[in-house]
N, C-alpha and C positions, 0 to 999 in steps of 0.2 A: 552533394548530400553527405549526411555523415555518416551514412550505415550502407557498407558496402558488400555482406556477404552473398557470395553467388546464386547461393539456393534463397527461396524465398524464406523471410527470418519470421522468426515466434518467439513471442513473450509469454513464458513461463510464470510462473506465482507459485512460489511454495509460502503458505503461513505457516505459524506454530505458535500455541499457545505458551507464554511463557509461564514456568513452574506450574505445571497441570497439574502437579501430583500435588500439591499445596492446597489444589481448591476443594472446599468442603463438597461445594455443588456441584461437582463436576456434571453428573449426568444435566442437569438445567442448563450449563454452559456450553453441553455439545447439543440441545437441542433447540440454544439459540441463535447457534452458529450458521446450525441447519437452515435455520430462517433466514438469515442474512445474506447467506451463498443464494440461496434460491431467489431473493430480490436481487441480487447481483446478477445471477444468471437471465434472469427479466429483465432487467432493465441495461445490461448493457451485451443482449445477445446477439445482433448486427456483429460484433467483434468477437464475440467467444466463441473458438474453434473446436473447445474442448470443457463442457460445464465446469466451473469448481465442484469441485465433491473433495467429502472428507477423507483421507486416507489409512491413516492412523488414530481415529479415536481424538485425539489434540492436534491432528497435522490437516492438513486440506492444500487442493492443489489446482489449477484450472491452467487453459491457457489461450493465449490470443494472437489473433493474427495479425492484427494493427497496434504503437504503443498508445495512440491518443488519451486512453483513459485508464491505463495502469495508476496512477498517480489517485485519483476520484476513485479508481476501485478500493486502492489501500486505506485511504484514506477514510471511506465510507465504512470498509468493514471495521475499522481500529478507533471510529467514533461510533458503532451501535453495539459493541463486543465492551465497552471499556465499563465496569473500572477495569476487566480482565485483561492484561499484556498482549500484547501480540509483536510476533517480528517475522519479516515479510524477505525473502532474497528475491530476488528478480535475475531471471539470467537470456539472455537475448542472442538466439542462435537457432539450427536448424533443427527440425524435427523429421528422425533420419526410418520411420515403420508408420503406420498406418493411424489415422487421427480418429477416433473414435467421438463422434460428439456430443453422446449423451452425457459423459463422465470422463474425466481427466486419467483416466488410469490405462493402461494395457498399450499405449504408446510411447516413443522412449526416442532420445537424441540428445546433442548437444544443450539445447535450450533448458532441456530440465536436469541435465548435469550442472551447469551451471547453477542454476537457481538451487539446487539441494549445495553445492560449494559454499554459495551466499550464508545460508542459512548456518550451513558450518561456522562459518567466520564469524558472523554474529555471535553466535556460542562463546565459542574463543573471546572473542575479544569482552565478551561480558567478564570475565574472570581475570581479564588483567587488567591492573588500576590503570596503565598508562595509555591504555588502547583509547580512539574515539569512541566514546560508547553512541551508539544508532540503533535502530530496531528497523531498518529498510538498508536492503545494500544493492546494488546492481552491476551486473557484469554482461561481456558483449563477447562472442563467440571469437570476433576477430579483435579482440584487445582494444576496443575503441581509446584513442588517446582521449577524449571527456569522459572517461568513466572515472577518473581519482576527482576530477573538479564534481562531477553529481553526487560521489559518495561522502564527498567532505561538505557539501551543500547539504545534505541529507544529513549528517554528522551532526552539524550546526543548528538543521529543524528542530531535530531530537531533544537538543540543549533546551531550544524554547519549549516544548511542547513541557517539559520536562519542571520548567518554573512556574507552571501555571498552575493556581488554587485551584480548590474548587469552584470557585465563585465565576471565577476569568475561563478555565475549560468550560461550562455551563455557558457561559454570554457565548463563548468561541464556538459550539457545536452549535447552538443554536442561528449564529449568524453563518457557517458554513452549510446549515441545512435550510436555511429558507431565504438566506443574499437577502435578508430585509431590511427597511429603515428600523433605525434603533431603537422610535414610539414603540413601533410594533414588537419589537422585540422585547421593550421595557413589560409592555401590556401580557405577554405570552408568559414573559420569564415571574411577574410577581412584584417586578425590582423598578425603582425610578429610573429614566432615560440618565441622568446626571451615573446612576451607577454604572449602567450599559457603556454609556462614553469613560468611564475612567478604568473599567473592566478590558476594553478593546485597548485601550492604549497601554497601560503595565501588562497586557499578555503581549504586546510585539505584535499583533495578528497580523497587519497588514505586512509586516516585512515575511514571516511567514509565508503569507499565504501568495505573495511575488514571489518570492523564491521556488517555491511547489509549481506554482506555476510555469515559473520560466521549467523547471525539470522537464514539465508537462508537455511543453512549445517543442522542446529538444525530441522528447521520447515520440511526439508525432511523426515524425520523420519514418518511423517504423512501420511500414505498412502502406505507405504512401502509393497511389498509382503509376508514379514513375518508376518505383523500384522493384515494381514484378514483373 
């Protein structure tokens, strides 16, 4: 197994809205967010040890006790939030005071030292031109040696997600929210199948969305019943 720390491990999730203080709507954008945590905390509560909730106004925090669906969580909330930015740290460690599970707050440990780090980094690395630029980063309590290959994976998403029109993020949220044949998609979105097929291939999606994946295969591991 790749994740070996002693105590039983938790994945943290810090988000943050990028340039909050830019958005005219702010108050609409934090009481969409509201929406979004609260379908996340529905639908992936089996796993959530500690609700997301918002912390800061533009920050929000939750956390989990298995990784299988950090990846579909980021993901989901940075396709119902968008055109607004988000970036996500992820930190993968122990949670060392009492887990509270209505709300992410009033608990504390390595796991969300970590993730508030990430979050840092991000920051940082936004403001110098030669940094990877990413908006997800992730770190392992015990220095896992695959954490530079997931953050330069992650790195590389970013690039893609980063070249896509609007035309191609549209086909792209759509085929990531409903895994359907591309009629259907053509029929939902407005647009001919001929545009759907030429949208999906100049956005890269499927290499994308293997790569997310394999992340996804990896960060399983986290939680797993062999490892408690």
């Amino acid at each position: 197994m790749l994740f070996s720390i002693n105590d039983k491990p938790y994945v943290a999730i810090i988000g943050d809205i990028i340039g909050s203080r830019n958005i005219e709507n702010r108050n609409e954008v934090q009481n969409k967010l509201k929406d979004v945590l609260n379908h996340v905390n529905n639908k992936y509560a089996e796993d959530i040890s500690a609700k997301f909730t918002i912390t800061l106004g533009d920050e929000f925090q939750g956390l989990l006790s298995a990784g299988r669906y950090v990846m579909d969580i980021i993901q989901f909330i940075e396709r119902k939030m968008y055109p607004v930015k988000m970036r996500f740290g992820v930190g993968i460690g122990k949670i060392t005071t009492d887990i509270h599970s209505d709300l992410a707050i009033g608990s504390d440990g390595p796991a969300y030292y970590l993730a508030r780090n990430m979050i840092n980094e991000l920051k940082l690395s936004e403001k110098k031109n030669k940094s990877p630029k990413s908006n997800i980063k992730v770190t392992f309590e015990n220095q896992n040696n695959i954490e530079a290959l997931l953050n330069t994976t992650l790195a590389l998403c970013t690039v893609i997600k980063n070249s896509w029109t609007d035309r191609q993020r549209t086909v792209v949220y759509d085929y990531m929210e409903f895994e359907d044949q591309q009629k259907n998609m053509a029929s939902r979105l407005g647009i001919t199948q001929s545009s759907v097929q030429k949208s999906i291939a100049a956005s890269n999606l499927y290499n994308y969305l293997d790569a997310m994946n394999t992340i996804s295969k990896i960060l399983s591991e986290i939680g797993e019943k062999d490892d408690v």
